[in-house]
C-alpha positions as CSV (number, residue, x, y, z in Angstrom):
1,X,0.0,0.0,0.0
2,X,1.0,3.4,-0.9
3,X,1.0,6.8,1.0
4,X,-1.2,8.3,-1.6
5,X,-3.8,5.4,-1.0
6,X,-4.0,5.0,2.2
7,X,-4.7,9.0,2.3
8,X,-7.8,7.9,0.1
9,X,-8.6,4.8,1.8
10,X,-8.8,6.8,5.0
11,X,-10.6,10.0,3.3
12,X,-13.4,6.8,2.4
13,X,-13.9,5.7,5.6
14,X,-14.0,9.1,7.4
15,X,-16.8,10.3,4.9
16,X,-18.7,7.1,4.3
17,X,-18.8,6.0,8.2
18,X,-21.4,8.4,8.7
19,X,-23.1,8.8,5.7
20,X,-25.7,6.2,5.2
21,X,-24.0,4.4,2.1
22,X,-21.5,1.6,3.8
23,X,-18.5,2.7,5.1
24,X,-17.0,-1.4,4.9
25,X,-18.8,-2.2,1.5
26,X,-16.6,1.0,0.2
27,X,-13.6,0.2,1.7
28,X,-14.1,-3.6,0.0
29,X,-14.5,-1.3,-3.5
30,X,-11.8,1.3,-3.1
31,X,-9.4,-1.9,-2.3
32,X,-10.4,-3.7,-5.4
33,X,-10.6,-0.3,-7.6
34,X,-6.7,0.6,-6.2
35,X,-5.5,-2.5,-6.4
36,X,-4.2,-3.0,-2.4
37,X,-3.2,-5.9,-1.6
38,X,-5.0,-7.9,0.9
39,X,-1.7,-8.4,3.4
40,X,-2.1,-6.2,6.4
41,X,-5.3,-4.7,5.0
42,X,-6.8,-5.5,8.8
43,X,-4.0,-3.5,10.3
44,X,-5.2,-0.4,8.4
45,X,-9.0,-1.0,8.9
46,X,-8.6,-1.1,12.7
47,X,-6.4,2.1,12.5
48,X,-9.1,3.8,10.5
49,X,-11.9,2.5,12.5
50,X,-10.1,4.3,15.2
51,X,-9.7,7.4,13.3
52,X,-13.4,7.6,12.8
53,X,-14.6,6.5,16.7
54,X,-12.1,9.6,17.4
55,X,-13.9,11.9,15.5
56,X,-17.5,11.2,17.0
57,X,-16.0,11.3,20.1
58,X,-15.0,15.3,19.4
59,X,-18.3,16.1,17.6
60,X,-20.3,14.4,20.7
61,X,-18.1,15.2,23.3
62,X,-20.4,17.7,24.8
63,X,-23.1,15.7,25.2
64,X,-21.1,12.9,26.1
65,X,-19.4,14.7,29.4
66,X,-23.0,15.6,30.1
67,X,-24.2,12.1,29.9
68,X,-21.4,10.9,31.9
69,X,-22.0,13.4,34.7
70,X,-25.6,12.8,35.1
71,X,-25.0,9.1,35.3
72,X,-22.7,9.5,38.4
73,X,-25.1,10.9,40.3
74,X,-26.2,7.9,40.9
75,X,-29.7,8.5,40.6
76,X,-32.4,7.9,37.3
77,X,-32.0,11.1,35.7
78,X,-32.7,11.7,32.3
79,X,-28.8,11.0,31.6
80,X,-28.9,7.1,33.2
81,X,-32.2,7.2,30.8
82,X,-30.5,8.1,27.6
83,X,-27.4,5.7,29.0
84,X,-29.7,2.7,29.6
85,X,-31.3,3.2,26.5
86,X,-27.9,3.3,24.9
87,X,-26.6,-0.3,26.2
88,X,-30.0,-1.9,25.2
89,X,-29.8,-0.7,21.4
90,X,-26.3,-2.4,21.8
91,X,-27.7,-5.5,23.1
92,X,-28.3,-7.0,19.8
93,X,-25.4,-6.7,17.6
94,X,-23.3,-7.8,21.0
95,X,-25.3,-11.4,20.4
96,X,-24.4,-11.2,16.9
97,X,-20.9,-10.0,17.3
98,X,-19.9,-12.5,20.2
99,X,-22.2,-15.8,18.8
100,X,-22.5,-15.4,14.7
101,X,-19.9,-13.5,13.2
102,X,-18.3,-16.5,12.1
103,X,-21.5,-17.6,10.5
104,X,-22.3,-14.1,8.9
105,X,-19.0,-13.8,7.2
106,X,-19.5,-17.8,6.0
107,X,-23.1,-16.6,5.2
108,X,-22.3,-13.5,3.2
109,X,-18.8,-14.1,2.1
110,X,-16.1,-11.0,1.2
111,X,-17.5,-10.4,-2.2
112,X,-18.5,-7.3,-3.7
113,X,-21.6,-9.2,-5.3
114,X,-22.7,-9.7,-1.4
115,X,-21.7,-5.6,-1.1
116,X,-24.0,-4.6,-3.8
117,X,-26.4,-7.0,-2.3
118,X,-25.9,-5.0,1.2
119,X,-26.2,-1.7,-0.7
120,X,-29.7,-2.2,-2.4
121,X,-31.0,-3.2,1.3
122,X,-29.9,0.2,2.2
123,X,-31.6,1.9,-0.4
124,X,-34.6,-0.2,0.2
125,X,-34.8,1.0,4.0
126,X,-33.6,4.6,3.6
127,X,-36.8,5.3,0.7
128,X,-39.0,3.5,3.0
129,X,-38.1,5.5,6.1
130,X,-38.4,8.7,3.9
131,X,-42.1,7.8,2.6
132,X,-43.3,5.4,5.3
133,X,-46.0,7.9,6.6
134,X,-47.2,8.6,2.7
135,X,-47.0,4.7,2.0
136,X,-48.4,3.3,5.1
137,X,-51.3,6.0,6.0
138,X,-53.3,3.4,8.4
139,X,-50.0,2.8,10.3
140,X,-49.4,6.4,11.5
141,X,-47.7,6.8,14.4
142,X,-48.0,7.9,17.5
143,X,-46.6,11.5,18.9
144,X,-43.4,10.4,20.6
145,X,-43.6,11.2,24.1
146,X,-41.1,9.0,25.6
147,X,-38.3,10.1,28.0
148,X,-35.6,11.5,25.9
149,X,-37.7,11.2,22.5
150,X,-37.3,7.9,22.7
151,X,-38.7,4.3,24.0
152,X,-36.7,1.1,25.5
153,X,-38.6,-0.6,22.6
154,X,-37.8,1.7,20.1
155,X,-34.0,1.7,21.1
156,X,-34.4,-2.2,20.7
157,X,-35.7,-1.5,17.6
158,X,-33.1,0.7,16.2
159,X,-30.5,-2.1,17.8
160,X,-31.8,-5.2,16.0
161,X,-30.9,-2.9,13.0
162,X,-27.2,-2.4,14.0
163,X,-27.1,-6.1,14.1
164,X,-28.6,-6.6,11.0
165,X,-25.7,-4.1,9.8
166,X,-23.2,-6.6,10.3
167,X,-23.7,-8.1,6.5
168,X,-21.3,-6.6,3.6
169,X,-23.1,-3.5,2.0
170,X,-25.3,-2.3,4.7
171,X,-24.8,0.7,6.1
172,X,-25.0,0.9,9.9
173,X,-26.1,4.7,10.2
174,X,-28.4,4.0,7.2
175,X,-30.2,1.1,8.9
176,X,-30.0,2.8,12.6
177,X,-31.3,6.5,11.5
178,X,-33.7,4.7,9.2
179,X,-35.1,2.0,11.6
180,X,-35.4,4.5,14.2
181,X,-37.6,7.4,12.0
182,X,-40.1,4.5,10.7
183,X,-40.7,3.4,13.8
184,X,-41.5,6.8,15.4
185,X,-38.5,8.8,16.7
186,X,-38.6,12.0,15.1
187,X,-35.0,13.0,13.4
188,X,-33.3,15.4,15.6
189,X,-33.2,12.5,18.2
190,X,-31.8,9.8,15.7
191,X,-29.2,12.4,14.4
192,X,-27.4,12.1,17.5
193,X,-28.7,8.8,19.2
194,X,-28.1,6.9,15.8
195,X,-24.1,7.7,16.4
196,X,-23.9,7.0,20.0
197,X,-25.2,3.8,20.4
198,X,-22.4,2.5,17.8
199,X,-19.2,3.9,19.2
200,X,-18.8,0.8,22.0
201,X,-19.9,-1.8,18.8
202,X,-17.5,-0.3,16.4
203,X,-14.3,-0.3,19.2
204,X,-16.1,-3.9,19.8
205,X,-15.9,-5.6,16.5
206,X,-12.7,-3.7,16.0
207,X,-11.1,-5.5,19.1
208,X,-12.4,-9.2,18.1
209,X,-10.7,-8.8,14.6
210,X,-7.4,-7.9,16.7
211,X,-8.5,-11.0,19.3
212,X,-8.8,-13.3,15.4
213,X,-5.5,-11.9,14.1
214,X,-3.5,-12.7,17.6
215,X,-4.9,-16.2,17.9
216,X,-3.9,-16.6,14.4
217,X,-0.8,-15.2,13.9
218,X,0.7,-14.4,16.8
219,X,0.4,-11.0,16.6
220,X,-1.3,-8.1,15.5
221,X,0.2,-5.6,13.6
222,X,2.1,-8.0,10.4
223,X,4.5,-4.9,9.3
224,X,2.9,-5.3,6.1
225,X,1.5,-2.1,5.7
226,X,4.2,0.9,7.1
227,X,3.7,2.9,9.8
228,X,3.3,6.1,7.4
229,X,0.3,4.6,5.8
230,X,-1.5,3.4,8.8
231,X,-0.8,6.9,10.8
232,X,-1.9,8.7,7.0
233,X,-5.2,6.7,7.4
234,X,-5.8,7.3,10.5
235,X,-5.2,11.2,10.4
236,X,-7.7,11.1,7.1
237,X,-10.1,9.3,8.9
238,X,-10.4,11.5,11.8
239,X,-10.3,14.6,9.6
240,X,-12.8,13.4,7.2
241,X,-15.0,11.3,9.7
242,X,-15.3,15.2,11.8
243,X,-16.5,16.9,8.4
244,X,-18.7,14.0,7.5
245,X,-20.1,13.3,11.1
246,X,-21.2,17.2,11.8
247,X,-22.5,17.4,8.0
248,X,-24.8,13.9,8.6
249,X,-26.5,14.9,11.7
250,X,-27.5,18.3,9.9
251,X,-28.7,16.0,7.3
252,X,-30.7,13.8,9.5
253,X,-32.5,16.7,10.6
254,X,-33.5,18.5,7.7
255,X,-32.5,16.5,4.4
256,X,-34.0,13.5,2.6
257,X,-32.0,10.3,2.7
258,X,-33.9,9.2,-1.0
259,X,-30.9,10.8,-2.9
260,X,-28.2,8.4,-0.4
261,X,-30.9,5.4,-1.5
262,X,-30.7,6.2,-4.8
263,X,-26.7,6.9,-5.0
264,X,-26.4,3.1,-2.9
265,X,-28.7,1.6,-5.9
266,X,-26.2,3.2,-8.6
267,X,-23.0,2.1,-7.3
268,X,-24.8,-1.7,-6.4
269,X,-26.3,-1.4,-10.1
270,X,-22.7,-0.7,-11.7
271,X,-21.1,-3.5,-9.0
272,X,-23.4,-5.9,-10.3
273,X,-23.2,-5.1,-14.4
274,X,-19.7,-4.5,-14.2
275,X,-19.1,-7.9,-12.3
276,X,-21.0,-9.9,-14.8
């Protein structure tokens, strides 16, 4: 791997981690469409994984040093509200992550066929969550007047989408922001729940694939891909992930996700004609 692609490699994970269009089922195409070779490509994706976790952490920080002081009070404020609500949406994709990961990646395999696959889903979910109200009118729902804009059932909800994240293609801020608005939480809560809740999954899932390449190996880092590259990924990452992160909870707010659907059904479409 060179300098100049690991600065892009990085760039696409910052931006696409937050935007609702697959930040792994990029990565998979960038590496293909650059040509990187596969040896040491985990060392790089943990060190960009990293690079993006850091830059929610900034964005959020705020609310999480609030969240963090109402919860040691030691008391049920609405801080050990939002918190609880947190650790059940991360309930699911802990099962999944801890019992079938195995399975899944068996399942689904490390094809870009299974990405485009994963991307179509997205676009799928993020048109229905923008015209559920106009397409379902019988199955309106209720005003949200939960604790913190949103339910324990709802936060389930929003997790069992997470976990259905783990396949190739599918976006995991696609599938939580859109789970969440079809079943009733209104968008300014998503835009900064929907990021939250993955921060402990994403250090999670990052920390079994170093727990694999130990018991594997021997080791983690191989020395296939140089120090420069990983620290250029990670630097792009972070930088990127900050632009893309503040830019996608404005969107989440106001914009429609329809135009991320239809750009996920373009790149699938082209994945898919192009692979034939």
């Amino acid at each position: 791997m060179s300098w100049w692609q690991a600065l892009l490699l990085g760039i696409v994970q910052g931006l696409t981690e937050f935007l609702p269009v697959s930040s792994s089922g990029h990565l998979m195409i960038f590496k293909e469409l650059l040509g990187v070779d596969a040896e040491g490509f985990l060392d790089f994706t943990v060190l960009v994984h990293l690079g993006t976790v850091c830059s929610t952490l900034v964005v959020f920080w705020g609310a999480i040093w609030a969240l963090l002081k109402g919860l040691f009070k030691f008391k049920y404020n609405d801080e050990t509200d939002y918190i609880c609500k947190l650790v059940v949406s991360m309930i699911p994709v802990a099962l999944v992550g801890f019992l079938f990961k195995d399975q899944v990646e068996a399942l689904f395999g490390d094809t870009l066929t299974a990405v485009a696959g994963g991307l179509l889903f997205t676009a799928a979910l993020l048109l229905l969550s923008d015209n559920f109200a106009k397409w379902f009118k019988g199955a309106s729902v209720k005003e949200n007047t939960h604790r913190n804009g949103i339910s324990y059932l709802q936060a389930l909800l929003v997790g069992v989408g997470q976990a259905v994240a783990v396949a190739p293609g599918i976006s995991r801020s696609g599938t939580t922001i859109a789970t969440g608005l079809i079943s009733g939480v209104k968008r300014d809560v998503m835009a900064q729940f929907s990021f939250l809740m993955v921060l402990v999954p994403i250090i999670g899932e990052q920390l079994l694939d170093v727990v694999k390449s130990v018991s594997d190996t021997g080791s983690f880092f191989s020395g296939e891909v140089s120090p420069v590259c990983l620290l250029l990924g990670f630097l792009a990452a972070f930088a990127s992930g900050l632009f893309a992160c503040k830019a996608m909870v404005a969107l989440v707010r106001k914009a429609k996700l329809s135009w991320f659907a239809l750009y996920c059904a373009i790149v699938a479409i082209v994945i898919l004609v192009l692979g034939a």
